[in-house]
N, C-alpha and C positions, 0 to 999 in steps of 0.2 A: 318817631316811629308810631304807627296806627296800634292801637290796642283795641282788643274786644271784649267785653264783660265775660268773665265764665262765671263765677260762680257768687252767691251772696245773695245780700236783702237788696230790691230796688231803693231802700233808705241805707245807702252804703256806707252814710256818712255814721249815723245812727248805729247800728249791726254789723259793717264790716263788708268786704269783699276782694274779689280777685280778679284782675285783667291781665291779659294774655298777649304777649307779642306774637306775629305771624310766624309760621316753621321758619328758624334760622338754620345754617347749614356752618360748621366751622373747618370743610374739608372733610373731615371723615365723617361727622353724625349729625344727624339733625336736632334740633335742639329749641325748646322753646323757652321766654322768659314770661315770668310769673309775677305778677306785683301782688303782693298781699298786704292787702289794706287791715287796720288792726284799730275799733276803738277803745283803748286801752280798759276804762269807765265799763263800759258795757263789757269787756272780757270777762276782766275781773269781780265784777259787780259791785263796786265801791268808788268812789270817788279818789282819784290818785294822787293825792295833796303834791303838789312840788315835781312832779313829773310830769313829762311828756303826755298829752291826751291819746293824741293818733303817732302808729306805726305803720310804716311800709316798708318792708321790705320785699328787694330786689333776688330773683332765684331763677335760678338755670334745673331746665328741670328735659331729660332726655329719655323717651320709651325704650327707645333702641341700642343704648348702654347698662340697662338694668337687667339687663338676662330672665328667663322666663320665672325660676325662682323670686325672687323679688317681687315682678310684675303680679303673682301669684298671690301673694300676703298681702301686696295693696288692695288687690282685687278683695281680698279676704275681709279684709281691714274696714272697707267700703259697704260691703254685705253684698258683694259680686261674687257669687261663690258657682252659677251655673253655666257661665258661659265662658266661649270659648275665648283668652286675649285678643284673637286674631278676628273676633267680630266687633271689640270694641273700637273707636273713631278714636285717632291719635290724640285730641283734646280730650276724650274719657280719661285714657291712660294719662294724662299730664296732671291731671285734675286729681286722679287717685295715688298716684304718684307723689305729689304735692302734700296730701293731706296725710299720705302714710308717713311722709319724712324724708324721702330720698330725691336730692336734690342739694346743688351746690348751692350756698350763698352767696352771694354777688355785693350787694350794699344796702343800707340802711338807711331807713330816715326818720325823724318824729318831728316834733311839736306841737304845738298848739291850735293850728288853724290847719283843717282836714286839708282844704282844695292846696292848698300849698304843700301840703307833705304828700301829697297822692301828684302833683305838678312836677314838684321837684323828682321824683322814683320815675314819671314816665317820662321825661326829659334825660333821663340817665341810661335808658334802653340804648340810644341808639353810641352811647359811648363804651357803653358793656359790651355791647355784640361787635363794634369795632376791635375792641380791645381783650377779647375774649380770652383769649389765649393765657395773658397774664394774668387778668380776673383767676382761670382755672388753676393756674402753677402756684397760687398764693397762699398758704397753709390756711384751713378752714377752725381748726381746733387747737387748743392746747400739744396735743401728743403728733400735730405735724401731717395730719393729714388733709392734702391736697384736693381740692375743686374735681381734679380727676378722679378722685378716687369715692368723694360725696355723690359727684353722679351717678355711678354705679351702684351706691349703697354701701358704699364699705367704708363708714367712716372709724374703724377702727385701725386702716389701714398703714397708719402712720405707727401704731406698734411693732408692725413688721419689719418695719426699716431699720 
Protein backbone atom coordinates (compact mmCIF):
# COMPACT_ATOMS: atom_id res chain seq x y z
CA UNK A 1 0.00 0.00 0.00
CA UNK A 2 1.19 3.59 -1.14
CA UNK A 3 1.89 5.83 1.87
CA UNK A 4 2.36 9.78 1.95
CA UNK A 5 4.50 11.67 4.41
CA UNK A 6 2.31 13.78 6.72
CA UNK A 7 4.10 14.88 9.11
CA UNK A 8 7.99 15.14 10.46
CA UNK A 9 11.66 16.37 9.70
CA UNK A 10 12.72 15.70 5.94
CA UNK A 11 15.84 13.84 7.90
CA UNK A 12 13.21 11.32 9.23
CA UNK A 13 15.57 9.01 9.96
CA UNK A 14 17.42 11.54 12.31
CA UNK A 15 13.95 13.28 14.05
CA UNK A 16 11.37 11.04 13.31
CA UNK A 17 8.11 11.05 11.17
CA UNK A 18 4.57 9.91 10.05
CA UNK A 19 3.09 8.33 6.92
CA UNK A 20 -0.26 7.91 6.12
CA UNK A 21 -2.10 5.26 4.20
CA UNK A 22 -4.93 6.42 1.63
CA UNK A 23 -8.88 6.92 3.19
CA UNK A 24 -9.61 3.19 3.98
CA UNK A 25 -13.29 2.36 4.48
CA UNK A 26 -14.14 -0.89 6.74
CA UNK A 27 -18.11 -0.83 5.85
CA UNK A 28 -19.23 1.60 8.28
CA UNK A 29 -16.22 4.43 8.60
CA UNK A 30 -13.52 5.58 6.92
CA UNK A 31 -10.60 5.20 8.43
CA UNK A 32 -6.88 5.97 7.90
CA UNK A 33 -3.48 4.19 9.03
CA UNK A 34 -0.77 5.96 10.51
CA UNK A 35 3.03 4.85 10.72
CA UNK A 36 4.87 6.66 13.34
CA UNK A 37 8.18 6.47 12.83
CA UNK A 38 10.18 7.02 16.39
CA UNK A 39 14.12 7.63 16.77
CA UNK A 40 14.31 6.42 20.05
CA UNK A 41 18.16 8.37 20.71
CA UNK A 42 16.73 11.46 19.54
CA UNK A 43 13.30 11.23 21.77
CA UNK A 44 14.72 10.56 24.44
CA UNK A 45 17.79 12.45 24.30
CA UNK A 46 20.36 9.84 25.34
CA UNK A 47 21.74 6.99 23.84
CA UNK A 48 19.64 3.78 24.66
CA UNK A 49 22.22 1.31 25.52
CA UNK A 50 20.74 -2.26 24.79
CA UNK A 51 17.65 -1.24 23.14
CA UNK A 52 15.74 -0.85 20.18
CA UNK A 53 17.02 2.53 18.23
CA UNK A 54 13.85 3.14 15.90
CA UNK A 55 10.13 2.62 16.59
CA UNK A 56 7.19 2.38 14.22
CA UNK A 57 4.37 1.99 15.11
CA UNK A 58 1.23 0.98 13.24
CA UNK A 59 -2.29 3.06 14.20
CA UNK A 60 -5.80 3.23 13.04
CA UNK A 61 -6.82 6.56 13.43
CA UNK A 62 -10.73 7.65 12.19
CA UNK A 63 -12.34 11.48 12.17
CA UNK A 64 -15.56 10.36 11.83
CA UNK A 65 -15.79 7.86 15.03
CA UNK A 66 -14.44 10.45 17.47
CA UNK A 67 -17.60 12.76 17.81
CA UNK A 68 -17.20 16.51 17.86
CA UNK A 69 -16.23 16.54 21.56
CA UNK A 70 -12.85 14.83 21.15
CA UNK A 71 -12.31 16.34 17.68
CA UNK A 72 -12.59 19.66 19.79
CA UNK A 73 -9.65 18.90 22.48
CA UNK A 74 -7.51 17.67 19.60
CA UNK A 75 -8.03 20.72 17.85
CA UNK A 76 -7.32 22.32 21.34
CA UNK A 77 -4.43 20.21 21.96
CA UNK A 78 -2.93 21.31 18.47
CA UNK A 79 -3.36 25.26 19.11
CA UNK A 80 -6.55 25.04 16.62
CA UNK A 81 -8.64 26.68 18.71
CA UNK A 82 -10.61 29.21 15.88
CA UNK A 83 -11.88 27.23 13.45
CA UNK A 84 -14.43 25.46 12.52
CA UNK A 85 -13.81 21.12 12.54
CA UNK A 86 -15.69 21.07 9.46
CA UNK A 87 -13.14 23.49 7.46
CA UNK A 88 -10.32 21.34 8.57
CA UNK A 89 -9.05 18.53 5.57
CA UNK A 90 -9.58 14.95 6.75
CA UNK A 91 -5.60 14.60 6.98
CA UNK A 92 -5.57 17.78 9.46
CA UNK A 93 -7.89 15.93 11.69
CA UNK A 94 -5.91 12.58 11.44
CA UNK A 95 -2.79 14.21 12.04
CA UNK A 96 -4.37 16.11 15.37
CA UNK A 97 -5.95 13.19 16.11
CA UNK A 98 -2.92 11.24 16.23
CA UNK A 99 -0.92 13.47 18.24
CA UNK A 100 -3.71 14.04 20.80
CA UNK A 101 -3.97 10.27 21.37
CA UNK A 102 -6.95 8.85 20.04
CA UNK A 103 -6.47 6.08 17.90
CA UNK A 104 -6.37 2.36 17.85
CA UNK A 105 -3.01 0.38 17.93
CA UNK A 106 -2.64 -1.92 15.27
CA UNK A 107 1.35 -3.20 15.54
CA UNK A 108 4.58 -2.53 16.34
CA UNK A 109 8.14 -2.61 15.18
CA UNK A 110 11.75 -1.65 16.27
CA UNK A 111 15.34 -2.25 15.95
CA UNK A 112 18.26 -1.33 14.87
CA UNK A 113 18.43 -0.32 11.23
CA UNK A 114 15.61 2.69 10.42
CA UNK A 115 14.84 1.70 6.53
CA UNK A 116 14.04 -1.77 7.82
CA UNK A 117 11.73 -1.06 10.83
CA UNK A 118 9.89 1.84 8.76
CA UNK A 119 9.88 -1.33 5.49
CA UNK A 120 8.67 -3.83 7.68
CA UNK A 121 5.41 -1.25 9.48
CA UNK A 122 4.55 -0.27 5.59
CA UNK A 123 4.48 -3.66 4.39
CA UNK A 124 2.14 -4.56 7.24
CA UNK A 125 -0.53 -1.78 5.95
CA UNK A 126 -1.96 -3.60 3.54
CA UNK A 127 -2.50 -7.00 5.97
CA UNK A 128 -3.97 -4.52 8.73
CA UNK A 129 -6.57 -3.08 6.51
CA UNK A 130 -7.38 -6.60 5.20
CA UNK A 131 -7.65 -7.88 8.54
CA UNK A 132 -9.03 -5.11 10.20
CA UNK A 133 -11.76 -6.23 11.79
CA UNK A 134 -9.77 -8.58 14.16
CA UNK A 135 -6.90 -6.05 14.45
CA UNK A 136 -10.08 -3.71 16.17
CA UNK A 137 -11.86 -6.72 18.29
CA UNK A 138 -8.26 -7.37 20.09
CA UNK A 139 -8.05 -5.83 23.56
CA UNK A 140 -5.87 -2.68 23.27
CA UNK A 141 -5.01 -2.32 27.22
CA UNK A 142 -4.77 -4.06 30.36
CA UNK A 143 -8.54 -3.21 31.59
CA UNK A 144 -9.83 -4.96 28.09
CA UNK A 145 -10.54 -2.28 26.05
CA UNK A 146 -11.08 -2.91 22.49
CA UNK A 147 -9.50 -1.13 18.98
CA UNK A 148 -13.21 -0.08 18.88
CA UNK A 149 -13.55 1.53 21.65
CA UNK A 150 -9.51 3.36 21.32
CA UNK A 151 -10.89 4.82 18.13
CA UNK A 152 -13.45 6.70 19.48
CA UNK A 153 -11.37 7.90 22.34
CA UNK A 154 -12.71 5.98 25.15
CA UNK A 155 -9.95 3.97 26.13
CA UNK A 156 -11.36 3.54 29.57
CA UNK A 157 -13.95 1.80 28.07
CA UNK A 158 -13.10 -1.60 29.07
CA UNK A 159 -14.03 -0.63 32.93
CA UNK A 160 -17.42 -0.57 31.90
CA UNK A 161 -17.77 -3.89 30.91
Amino acid sequence: MRTQFLTGDVNWMEYGGKWVSPKLNNGDFDYWLVINFINMDDACGRDNEGQPKYIADVRAVSPGEVGEENLRKAMDCCGIDNENPTDLTDLMKVEMLDTYGIYSPCQSFSGNNGYKVLREAKRALDMIATMFGFCMDAPKNRIGSTGWDCIKGDILAGLNK
